[in-house]
C-alpha positions as CSV (number, residue, x, y, z in Angstrom):
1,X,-72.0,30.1,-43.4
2,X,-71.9,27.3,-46.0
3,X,-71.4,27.7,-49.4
4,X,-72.8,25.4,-51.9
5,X,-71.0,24.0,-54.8
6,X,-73.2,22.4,-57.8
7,X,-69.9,20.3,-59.1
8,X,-71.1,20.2,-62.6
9,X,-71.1,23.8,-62.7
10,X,-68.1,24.8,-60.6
11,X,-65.1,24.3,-62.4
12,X,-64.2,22.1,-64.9
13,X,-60.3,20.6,-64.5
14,X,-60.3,17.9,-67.2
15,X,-61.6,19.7,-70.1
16,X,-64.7,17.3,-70.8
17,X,-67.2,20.1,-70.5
18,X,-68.7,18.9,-66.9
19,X,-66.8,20.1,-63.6
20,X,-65.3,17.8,-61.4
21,X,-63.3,17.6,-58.2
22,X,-60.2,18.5,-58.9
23,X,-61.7,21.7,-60.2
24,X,-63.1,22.2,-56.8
25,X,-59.9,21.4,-55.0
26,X,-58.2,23.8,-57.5
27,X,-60.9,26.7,-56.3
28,X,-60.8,25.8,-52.9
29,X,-58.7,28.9,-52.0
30,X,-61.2,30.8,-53.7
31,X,-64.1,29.7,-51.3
32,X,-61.7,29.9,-48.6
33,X,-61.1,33.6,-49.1
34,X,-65.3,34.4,-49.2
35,X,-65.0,33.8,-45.4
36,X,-67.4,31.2,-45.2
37,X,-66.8,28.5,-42.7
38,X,-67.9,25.3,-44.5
39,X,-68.4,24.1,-48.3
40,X,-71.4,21.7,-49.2
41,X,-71.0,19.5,-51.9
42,X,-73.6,18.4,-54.2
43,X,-73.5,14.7,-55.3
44,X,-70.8,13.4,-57.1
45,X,-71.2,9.7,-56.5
46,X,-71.4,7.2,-59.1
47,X,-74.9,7.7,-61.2
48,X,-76.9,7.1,-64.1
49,X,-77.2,11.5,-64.2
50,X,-80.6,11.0,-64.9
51,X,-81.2,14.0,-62.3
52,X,-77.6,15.2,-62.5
53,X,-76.4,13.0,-59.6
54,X,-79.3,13.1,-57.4
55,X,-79.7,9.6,-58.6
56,X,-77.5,7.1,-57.3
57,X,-76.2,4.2,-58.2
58,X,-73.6,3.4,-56.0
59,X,-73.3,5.4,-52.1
60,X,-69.7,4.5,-51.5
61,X,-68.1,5.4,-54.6
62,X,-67.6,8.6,-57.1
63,X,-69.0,9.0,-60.0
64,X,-65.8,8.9,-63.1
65,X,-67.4,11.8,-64.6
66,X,-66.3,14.0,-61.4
67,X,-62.9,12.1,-60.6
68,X,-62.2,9.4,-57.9
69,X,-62.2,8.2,-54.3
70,X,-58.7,9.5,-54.0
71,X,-59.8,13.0,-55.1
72,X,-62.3,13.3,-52.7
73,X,-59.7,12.2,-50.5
74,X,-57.4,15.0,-51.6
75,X,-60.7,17.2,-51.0
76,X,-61.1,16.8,-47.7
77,X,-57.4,16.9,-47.1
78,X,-57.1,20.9,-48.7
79,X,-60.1,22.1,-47.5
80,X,-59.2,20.8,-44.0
81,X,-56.0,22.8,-44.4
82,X,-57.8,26.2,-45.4
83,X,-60.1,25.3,-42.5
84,X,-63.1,24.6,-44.3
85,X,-65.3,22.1,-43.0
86,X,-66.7,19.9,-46.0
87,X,-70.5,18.8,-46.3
88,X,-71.9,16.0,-48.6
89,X,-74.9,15.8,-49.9
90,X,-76.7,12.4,-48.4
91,X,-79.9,11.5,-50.9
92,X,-81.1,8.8,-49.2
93,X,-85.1,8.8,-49.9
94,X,-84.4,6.9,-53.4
95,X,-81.8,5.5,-55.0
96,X,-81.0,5.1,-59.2
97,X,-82.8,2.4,-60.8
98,X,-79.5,1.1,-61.5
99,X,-78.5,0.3,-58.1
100,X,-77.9,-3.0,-57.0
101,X,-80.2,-3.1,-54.3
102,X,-83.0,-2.5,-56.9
103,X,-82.0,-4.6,-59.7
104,X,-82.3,-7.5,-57.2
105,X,-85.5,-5.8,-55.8
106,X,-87.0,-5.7,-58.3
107,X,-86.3,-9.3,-59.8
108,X,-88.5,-11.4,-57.5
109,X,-90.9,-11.1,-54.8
110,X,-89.3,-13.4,-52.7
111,X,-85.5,-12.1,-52.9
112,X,-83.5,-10.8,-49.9
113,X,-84.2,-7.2,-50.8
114,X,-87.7,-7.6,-52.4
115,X,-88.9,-5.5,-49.8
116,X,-86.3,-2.7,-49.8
117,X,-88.4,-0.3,-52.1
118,X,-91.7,0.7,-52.2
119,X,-94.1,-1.6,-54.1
120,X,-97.5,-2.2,-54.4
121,X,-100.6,-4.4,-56.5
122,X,-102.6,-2.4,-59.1
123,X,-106.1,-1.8,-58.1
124,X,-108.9,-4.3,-60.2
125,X,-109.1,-2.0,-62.9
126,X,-105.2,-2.3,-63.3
127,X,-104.6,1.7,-61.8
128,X,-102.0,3.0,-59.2
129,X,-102.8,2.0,-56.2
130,X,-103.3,5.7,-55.2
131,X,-103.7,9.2,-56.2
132,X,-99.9,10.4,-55.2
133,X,-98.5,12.3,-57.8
134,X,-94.8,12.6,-58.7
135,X,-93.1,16.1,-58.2
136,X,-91.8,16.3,-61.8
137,X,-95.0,15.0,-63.3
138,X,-97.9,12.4,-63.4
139,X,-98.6,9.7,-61.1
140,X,-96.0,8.7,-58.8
141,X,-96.1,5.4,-59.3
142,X,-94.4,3.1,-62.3
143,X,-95.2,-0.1,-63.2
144,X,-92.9,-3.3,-63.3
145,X,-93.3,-6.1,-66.0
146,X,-90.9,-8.4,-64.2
147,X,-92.4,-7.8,-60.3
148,X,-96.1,-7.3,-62.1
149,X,-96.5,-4.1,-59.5
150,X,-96.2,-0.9,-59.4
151,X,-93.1,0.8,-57.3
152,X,-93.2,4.1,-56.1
153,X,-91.2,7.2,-57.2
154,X,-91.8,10.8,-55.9
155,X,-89.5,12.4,-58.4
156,X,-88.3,10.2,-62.2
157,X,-89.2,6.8,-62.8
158,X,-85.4,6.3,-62.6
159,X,-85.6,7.4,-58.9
160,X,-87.5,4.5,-57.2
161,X,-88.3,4.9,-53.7
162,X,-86.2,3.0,-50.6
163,X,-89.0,1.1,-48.4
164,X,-87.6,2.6,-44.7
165,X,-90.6,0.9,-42.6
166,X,-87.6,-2.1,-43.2
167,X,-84.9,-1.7,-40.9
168,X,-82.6,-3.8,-43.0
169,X,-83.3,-0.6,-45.1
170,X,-82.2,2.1,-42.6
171,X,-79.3,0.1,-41.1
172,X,-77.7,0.0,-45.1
173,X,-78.4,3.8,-45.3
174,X,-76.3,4.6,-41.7
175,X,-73.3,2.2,-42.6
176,X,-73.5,4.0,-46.2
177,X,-73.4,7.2,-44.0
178,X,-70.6,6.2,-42.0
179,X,-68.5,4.9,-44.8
180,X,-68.3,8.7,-45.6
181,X,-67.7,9.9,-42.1
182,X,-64.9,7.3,-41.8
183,X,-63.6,9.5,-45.1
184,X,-63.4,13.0,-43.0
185,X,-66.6,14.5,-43.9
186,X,-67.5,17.0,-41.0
187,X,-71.4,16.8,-41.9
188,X,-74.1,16.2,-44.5
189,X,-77.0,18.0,-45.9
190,X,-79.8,15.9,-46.2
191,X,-82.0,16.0,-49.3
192,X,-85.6,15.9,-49.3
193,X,-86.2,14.7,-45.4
194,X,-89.2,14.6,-45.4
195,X,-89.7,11.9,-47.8
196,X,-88.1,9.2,-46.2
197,X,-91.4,7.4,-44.9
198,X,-94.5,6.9,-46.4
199,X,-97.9,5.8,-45.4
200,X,-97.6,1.8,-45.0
201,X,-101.8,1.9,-45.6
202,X,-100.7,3.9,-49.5
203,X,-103.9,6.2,-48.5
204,X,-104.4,8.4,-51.0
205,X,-103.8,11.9,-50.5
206,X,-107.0,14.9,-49.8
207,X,-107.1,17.8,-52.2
208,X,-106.0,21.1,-50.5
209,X,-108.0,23.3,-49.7
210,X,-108.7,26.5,-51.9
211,X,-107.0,29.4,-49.7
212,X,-104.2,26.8,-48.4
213,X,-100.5,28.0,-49.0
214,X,-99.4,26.4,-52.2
215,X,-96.8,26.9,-54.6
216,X,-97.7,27.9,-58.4
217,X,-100.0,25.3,-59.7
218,X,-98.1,24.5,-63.3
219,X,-97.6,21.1,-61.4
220,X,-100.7,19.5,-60.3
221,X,-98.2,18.2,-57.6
222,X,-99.3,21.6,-55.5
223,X,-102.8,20.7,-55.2
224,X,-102.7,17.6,-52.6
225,X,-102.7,18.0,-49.4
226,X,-99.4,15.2,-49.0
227,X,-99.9,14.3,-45.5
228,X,-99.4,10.1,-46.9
229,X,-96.5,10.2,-49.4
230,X,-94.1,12.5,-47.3
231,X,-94.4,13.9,-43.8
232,X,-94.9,11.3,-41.9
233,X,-94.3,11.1,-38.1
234,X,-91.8,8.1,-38.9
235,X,-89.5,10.3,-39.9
236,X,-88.4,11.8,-36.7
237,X,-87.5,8.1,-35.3
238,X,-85.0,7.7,-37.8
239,X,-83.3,11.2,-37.9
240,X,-82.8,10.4,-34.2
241,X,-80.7,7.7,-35.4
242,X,-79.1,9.3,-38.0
243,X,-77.8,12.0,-34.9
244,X,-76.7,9.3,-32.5
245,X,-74.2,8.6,-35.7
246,X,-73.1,11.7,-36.4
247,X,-72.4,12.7,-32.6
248,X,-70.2,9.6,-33.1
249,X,-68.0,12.2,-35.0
250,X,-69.0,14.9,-33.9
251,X,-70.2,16.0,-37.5
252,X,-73.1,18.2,-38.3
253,X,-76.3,17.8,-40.5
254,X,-78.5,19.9,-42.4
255,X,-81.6,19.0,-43.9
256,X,-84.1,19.9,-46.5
257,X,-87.4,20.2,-45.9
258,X,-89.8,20.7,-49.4
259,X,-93.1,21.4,-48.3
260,X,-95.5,24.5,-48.9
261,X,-95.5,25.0,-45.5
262,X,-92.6,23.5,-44.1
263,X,-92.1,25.5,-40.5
264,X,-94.0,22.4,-38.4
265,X,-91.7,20.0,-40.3
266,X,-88.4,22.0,-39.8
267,X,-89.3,22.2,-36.5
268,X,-90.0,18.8,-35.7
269,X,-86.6,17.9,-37.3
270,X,-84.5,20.2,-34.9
271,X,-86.2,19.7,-31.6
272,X,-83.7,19.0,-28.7
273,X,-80.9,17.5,-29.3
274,X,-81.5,14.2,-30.6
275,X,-82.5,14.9,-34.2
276,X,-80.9,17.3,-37.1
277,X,-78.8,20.3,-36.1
278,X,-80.5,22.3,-38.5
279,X,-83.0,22.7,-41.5
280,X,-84.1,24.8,-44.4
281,X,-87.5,24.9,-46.4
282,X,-87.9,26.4,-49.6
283,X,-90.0,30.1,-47.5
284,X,-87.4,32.6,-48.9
285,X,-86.9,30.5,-52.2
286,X,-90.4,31.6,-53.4
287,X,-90.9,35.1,-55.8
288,X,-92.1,36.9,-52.6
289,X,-89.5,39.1,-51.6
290,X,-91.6,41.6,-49.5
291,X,-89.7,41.8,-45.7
292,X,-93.7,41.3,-44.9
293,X,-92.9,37.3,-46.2
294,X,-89.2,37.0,-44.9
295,X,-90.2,38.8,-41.5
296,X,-92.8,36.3,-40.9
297,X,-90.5,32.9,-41.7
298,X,-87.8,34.2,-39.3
299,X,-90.9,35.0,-36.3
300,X,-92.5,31.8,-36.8
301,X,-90.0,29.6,-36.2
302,X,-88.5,31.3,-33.0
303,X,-91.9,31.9,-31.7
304,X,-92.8,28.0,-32.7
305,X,-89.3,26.9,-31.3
306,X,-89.2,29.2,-28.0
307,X,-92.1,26.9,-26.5
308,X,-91.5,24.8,-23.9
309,X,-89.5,21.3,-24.9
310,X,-89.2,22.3,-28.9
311,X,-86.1,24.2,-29.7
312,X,-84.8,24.1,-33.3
313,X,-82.4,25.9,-35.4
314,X,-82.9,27.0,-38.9
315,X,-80.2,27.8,-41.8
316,X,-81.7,30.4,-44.0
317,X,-81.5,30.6,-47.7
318,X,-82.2,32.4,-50.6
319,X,-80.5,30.5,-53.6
320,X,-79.8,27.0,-54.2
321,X,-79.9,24.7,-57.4
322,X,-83.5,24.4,-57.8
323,X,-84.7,28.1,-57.7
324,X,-84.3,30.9,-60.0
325,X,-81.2,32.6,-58.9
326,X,-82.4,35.6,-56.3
327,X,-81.5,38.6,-58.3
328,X,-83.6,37.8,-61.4
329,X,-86.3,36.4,-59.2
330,X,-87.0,39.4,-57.0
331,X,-85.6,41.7,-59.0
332,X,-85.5,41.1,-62.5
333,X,-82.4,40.8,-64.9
334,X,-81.3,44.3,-64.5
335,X,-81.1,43.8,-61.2
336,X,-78.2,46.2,-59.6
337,X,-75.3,44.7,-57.7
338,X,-76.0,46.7,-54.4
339,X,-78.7,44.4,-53.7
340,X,-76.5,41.5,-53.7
341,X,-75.3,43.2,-50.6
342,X,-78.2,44.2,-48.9
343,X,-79.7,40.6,-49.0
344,X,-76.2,39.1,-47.8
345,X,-76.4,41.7,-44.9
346,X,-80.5,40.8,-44.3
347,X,-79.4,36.7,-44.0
348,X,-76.4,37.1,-42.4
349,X,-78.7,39.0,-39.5
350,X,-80.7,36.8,-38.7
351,X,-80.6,33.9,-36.2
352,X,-80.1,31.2,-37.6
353,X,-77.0,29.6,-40.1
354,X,-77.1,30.4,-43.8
355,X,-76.0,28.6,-46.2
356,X,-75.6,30.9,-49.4
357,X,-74.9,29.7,-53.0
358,X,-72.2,29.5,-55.6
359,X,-71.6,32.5,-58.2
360,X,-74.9,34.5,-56.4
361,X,-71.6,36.8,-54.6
362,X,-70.8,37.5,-58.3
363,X,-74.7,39.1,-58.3
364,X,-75.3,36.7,-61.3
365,X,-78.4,37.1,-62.8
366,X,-80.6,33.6,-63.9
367,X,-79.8,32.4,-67.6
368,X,-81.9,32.6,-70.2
369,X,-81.7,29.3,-72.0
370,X,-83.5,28.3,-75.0
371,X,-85.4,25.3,-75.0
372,X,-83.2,23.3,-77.3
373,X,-80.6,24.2,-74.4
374,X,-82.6,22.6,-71.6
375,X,-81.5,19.1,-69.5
376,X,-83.4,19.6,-66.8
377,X,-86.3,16.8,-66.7
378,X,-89.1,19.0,-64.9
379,X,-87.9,22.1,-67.2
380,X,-88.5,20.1,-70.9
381,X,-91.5,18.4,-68.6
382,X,-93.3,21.7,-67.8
383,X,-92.1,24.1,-70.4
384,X,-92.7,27.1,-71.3
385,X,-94.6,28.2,-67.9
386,X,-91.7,26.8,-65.9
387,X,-88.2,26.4,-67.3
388,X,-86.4,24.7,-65.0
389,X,-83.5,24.3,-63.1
390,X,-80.7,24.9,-65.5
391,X,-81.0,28.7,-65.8
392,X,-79.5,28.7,-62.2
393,X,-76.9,25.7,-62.7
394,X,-74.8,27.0,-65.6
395,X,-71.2,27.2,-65.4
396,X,-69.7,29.8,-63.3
397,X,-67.3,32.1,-65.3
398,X,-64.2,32.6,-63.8
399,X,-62.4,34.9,-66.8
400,X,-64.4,37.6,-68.4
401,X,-62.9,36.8,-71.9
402,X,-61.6,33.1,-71.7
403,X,-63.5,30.6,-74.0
404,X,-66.1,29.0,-71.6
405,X,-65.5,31.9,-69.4
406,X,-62.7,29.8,-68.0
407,X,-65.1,27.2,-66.3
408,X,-63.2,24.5,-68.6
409,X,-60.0,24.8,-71.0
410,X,-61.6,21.8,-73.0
411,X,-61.8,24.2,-75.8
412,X,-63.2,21.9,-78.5
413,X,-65.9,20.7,-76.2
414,X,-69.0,22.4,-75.2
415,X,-69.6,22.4,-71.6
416,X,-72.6,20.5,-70.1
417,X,-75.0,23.7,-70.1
418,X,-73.9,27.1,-71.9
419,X,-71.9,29.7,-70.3
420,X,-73.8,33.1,-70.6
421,X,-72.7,36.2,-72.0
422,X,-74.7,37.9,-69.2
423,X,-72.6,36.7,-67.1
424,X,-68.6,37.2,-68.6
425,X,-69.1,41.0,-66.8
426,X,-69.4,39.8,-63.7
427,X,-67.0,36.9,-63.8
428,X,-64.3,36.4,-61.0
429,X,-61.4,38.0,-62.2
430,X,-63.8,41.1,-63.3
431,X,-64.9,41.0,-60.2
432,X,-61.7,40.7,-58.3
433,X,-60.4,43.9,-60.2
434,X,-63.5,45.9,-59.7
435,X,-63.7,47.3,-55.8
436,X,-67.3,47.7,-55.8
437,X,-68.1,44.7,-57.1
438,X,-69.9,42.6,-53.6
439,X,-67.7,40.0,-54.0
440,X,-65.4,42.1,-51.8
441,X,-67.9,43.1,-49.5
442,X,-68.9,39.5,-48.8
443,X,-65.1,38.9,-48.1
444,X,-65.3,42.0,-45.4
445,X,-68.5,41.6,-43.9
446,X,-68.2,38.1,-42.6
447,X,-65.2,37.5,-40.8
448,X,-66.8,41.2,-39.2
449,X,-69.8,39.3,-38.6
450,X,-67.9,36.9,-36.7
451,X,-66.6,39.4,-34.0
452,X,-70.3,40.0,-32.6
453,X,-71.7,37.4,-30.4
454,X,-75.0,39.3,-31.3
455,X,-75.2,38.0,-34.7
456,X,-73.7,34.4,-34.3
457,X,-75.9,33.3,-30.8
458,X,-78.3,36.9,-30.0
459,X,-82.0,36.5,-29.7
460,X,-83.6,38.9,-32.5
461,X,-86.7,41.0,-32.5
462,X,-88.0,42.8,-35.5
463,X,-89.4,46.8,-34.9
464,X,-92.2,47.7,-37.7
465,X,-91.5,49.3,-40.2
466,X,-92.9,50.3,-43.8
467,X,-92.1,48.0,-46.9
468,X,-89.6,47.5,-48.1
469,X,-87.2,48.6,-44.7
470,X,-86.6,45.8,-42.2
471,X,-85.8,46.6,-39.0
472,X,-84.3,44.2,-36.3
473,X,-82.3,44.2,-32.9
474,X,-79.5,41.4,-31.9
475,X,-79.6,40.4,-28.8
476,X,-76.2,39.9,-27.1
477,X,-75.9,37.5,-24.9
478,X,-73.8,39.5,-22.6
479,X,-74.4,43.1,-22.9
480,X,-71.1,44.1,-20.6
481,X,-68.9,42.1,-23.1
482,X,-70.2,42.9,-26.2
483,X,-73.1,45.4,-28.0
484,X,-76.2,44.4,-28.9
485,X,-77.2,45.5,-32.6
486,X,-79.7,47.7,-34.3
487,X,-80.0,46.4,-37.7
488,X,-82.1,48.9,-40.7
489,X,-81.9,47.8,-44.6
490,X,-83.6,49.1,-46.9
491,X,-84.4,46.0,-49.3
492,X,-86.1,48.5,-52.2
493,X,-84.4,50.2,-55.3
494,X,-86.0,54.0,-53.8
495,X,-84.3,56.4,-51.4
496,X,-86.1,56.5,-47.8
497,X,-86.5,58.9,-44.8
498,X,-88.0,57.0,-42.2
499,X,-89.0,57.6,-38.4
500,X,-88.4,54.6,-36.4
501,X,-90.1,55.9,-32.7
502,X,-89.0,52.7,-31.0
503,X,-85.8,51.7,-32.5
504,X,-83.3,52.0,-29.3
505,X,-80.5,54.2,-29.0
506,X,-77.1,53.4,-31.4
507,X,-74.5,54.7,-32.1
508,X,-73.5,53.9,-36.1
509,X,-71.0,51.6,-37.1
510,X,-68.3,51.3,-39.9
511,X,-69.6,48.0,-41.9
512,X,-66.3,46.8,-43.7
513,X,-66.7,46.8,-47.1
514,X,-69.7,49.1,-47.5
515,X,-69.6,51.4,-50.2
516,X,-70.8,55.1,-49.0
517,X,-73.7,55.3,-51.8
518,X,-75.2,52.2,-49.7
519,X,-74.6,53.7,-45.9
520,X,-77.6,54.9,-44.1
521,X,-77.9,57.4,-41.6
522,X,-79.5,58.1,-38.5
523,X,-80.6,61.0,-36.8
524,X,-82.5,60.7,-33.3
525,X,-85.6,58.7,-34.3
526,X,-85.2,59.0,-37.9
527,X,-83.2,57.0,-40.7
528,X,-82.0,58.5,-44.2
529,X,-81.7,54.8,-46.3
530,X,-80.6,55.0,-49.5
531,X,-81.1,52.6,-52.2
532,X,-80.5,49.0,-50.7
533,X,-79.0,51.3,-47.5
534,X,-77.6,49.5,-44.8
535,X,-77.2,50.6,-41.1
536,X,-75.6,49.3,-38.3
537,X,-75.7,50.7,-34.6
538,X,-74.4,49.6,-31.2
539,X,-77.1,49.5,-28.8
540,X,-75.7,52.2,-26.3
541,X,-75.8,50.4,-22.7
């Protein structure tokens, strides 16, 4: 499992409001202790924080606001001793407008890097010179006085685009790759993938089509078809060379793939073993929680990735720092804590890695933020039908009644986004003292997890059954050395009795950490579940 850390909401060491480094390296224990096997890191290099760090400015160094080289340094050097792996976040598709490489770009034509972003001549009448449209609103392109064209940004203005159909291009992105692998990083998660390469002809994108898959239309961003500004086959070329440098190492790679329908993309992005070990789309980020939805993600891809030559791994999710956190968003802000552990259980199930995110094992719920209170540049964009990001990026409370919840003694300065009073309850030292809080369960059920080669490398097969139980079997991979797994949750707020005629024989297992009011039962072919029940059975032999 890896657990993501948002460092400006982690833990704040200095006292200036934003969390930094060594406030991760002073937490590092804590993650430790979950049970999870690796931390990923969102950026912390030097940026203009325009978006929060996912606007760089300078690959090879770290940002002041979240310390220095040397405390990345001592980073890698703790986590390494609490064996925990440590990922980086690698944004790649653009850079900051205040990076070197586009200053000069964007000085001349004729410079050494005039081609190392994406530019282009306005059409006659002085227009874009296509329809693309930028996720966080309006057209994706900006124009340049100095250049006198337009350059092309899928996300801010202040995000432009790197040109990779130049190889000088790709070659600086690798060494800026390997200067971090040099550092000790054991992998990277790769953000936004599939925007690396665009159409070299700028085609303008098609419309989609009415009943397509699309995500809510506040953004007309969701109604092209974007089969010329992201997708391309190009891509593939290039994560092949991004994996010949990580083998180098030895080091892993995860990458994100945002797309409405992202399971041909994912797929394309793991097959063999010459591109990305893994991926992740934003399927079980969306409001659908039925196990209808989820069921169909996880069958898709092993069907798509069982054919002959395609292979692929995924790394399911559901929270990160662009989605409402999961409890609010499937099941409202009284949401109870058992379902933290029923969804931990569901992801840690099924085949596939999972990366999980910071403060959801404390069953926070999304904060409610004012719009005075809002950063976030799609949030203020967009407002009030979508508010943003921040209401899953504020600071996570360590101390029920410290000021700032503990995230930062800088006690006469107000950190980065408010800490919520929703949250002080379940803080970590609440947490810690309460046993039935799911923080403890999380710390029981995965090194458990571990023990069954069923759950880390099984095949899986779901059985029907009515909403909202999922059913599933684990597959071990050698039956005489270890069981194969029946797997029954019931993902709904109701008690169940159920009759599963073709779930195989089991016999029920102790889950660590599993308070009784959550333990199902089973009698021949029929399962008592109570509220977000759980059940776990050996496959008899």
């Amino acid at each position: 499992m890896l657990y993501q850390v948002y460092p400006r909401s982690f833990a704040d060491h200095n006292g200036d409001g934003v969390g930094d480094l060594p406030g991760i390296i002073e937490r590092l224990p804590y993650i430790a202790g979950l049970g999870v096997d690796a931390v990923w890191i969102s950026p912390f290099f030097k940026s203009p924080m325009k978006d929060f760090g996912y606007d760089v400015e300078d690959y090879r160094d770290v940002d002041p606001l979240f310390g220095t080289l040397a405390d990345f340094d001592r980073l890698i050097e703790r986590a390494h001793a609490l064996n925990l792996k440590v990922m980086i976040d690698q944004v790649v598709s653009h850079t900051a407008d205040t990076h070197a490489w586009f200053q000069e770009s964007r000085a001349s034509r004729d410079n050494p890097r005039a081609d190392w972003y994406v530019w282009a001549d306005a059409q006659p009448d002085g227009s874009p010179p296509n329809n693309w449209l930028s996720v966080f609103g309006g057209s994706s392109w900006q124009w340049d006085t100095r250049r006198r064209q337009y350059y092309l940004h899928n996300f801010l203005a202040a995000q432009p685009d790197l040109n990779f159909h130049n190889p000088a291009v790709r070659a600086a992105v690798l060494s800026d790759i390997r200067f971090w692998l040099d550092r000790g990083v054991d992998g990277f998660r790769f953000d936004t993938t599939n925007y690396y390469f665009h159409d070299a002809s700028l085609r303008s994108n098609d419309p989609l089509p009415p009943d397509a898959n699309r995500a809510p239309a506040h953004n007309p961003y969701d109604l092209q078809a974007h089969v010329h500004d992201k997708n391309r086959p190009e891509n593939v070329l290039f994560l092949e060379e991004v994996r010949t440098l990580l083998d180098e190492y030895g080091a892993a790679s995860v990458g994100e793939v945002g797309d409405a329908d992202a399971l041909a993309t994912m797929l394309a992005y793991t097959a063999g073993d010459r591109r990305l070990h893994m991926t992740y789309s934003f399927s079980m980020l969306s409001p659908d929680a039925s196990v209808a939805h989820l069921r169909r993600q996880v069958e898709q891809f092993e069907a798509a990735a069982a054919e002959p030559g395609q292979g692929g791994w995924a790394c399911w999710t559901i929270g990160n720092h662009d989605a409402e956190r999961v409890l609010t968003r499937w099941k409202g802000t009284d949401a109870p804590e058992s379902f933290v552990r029923v969804m931990l259980t569901m992801l840690v199930s099924l085949r596939g890695s999972v990366c999980w995110y910071q403060g959801d094992e404390l069953a926070l719920v999304q904060a409610d933020l004012p719009f005075e209170a809002l950063v976030d540049p799609p949030g203020i964009a967009f407002w009030p039908e979508y508010k943003g990001r921040d209401g899953c990026r504020t600071p996570i409370p360590w101390e029920a009644d410290a000021p700032h919840a503990g995230f930062s003694g800088g006690l006469d300065v107000k950190p980065w986004l408010p800490v919520v009073d929703a949250h002080r309850p379940r803080a970590v030292d609440a947490s810690e003292a309460d046993p039935r809080a799911p923080l403890h369960y999380m710390r029981a059920l995965l090194p458990w997890r571990r023990s069954f080669p069923a759950l880390v490398k099984g095949g899986i097969r779901f059985l029907d059954a009515p909403e909202p139980v999922m059913a599933l079997v684990r597959e071990a991979p050698l039956r005489k050395l270890s069981p194969s797994l029946l797997i029954v949750l019931n993902l709904g707020t109701e008690p169940l009795r159920i009759s599963l005629d073709d779930a195989p024989a089991s016999v029920a297992m102790h889950v660590p950490g599993l308070p009784d009011a959550q333990r199902a039962r089973r009698a021949g072919a029929h399962f008592s579940l109570p509220p977000h029940g759980i059940y776990f059975g050996a496959l008899e032999a």
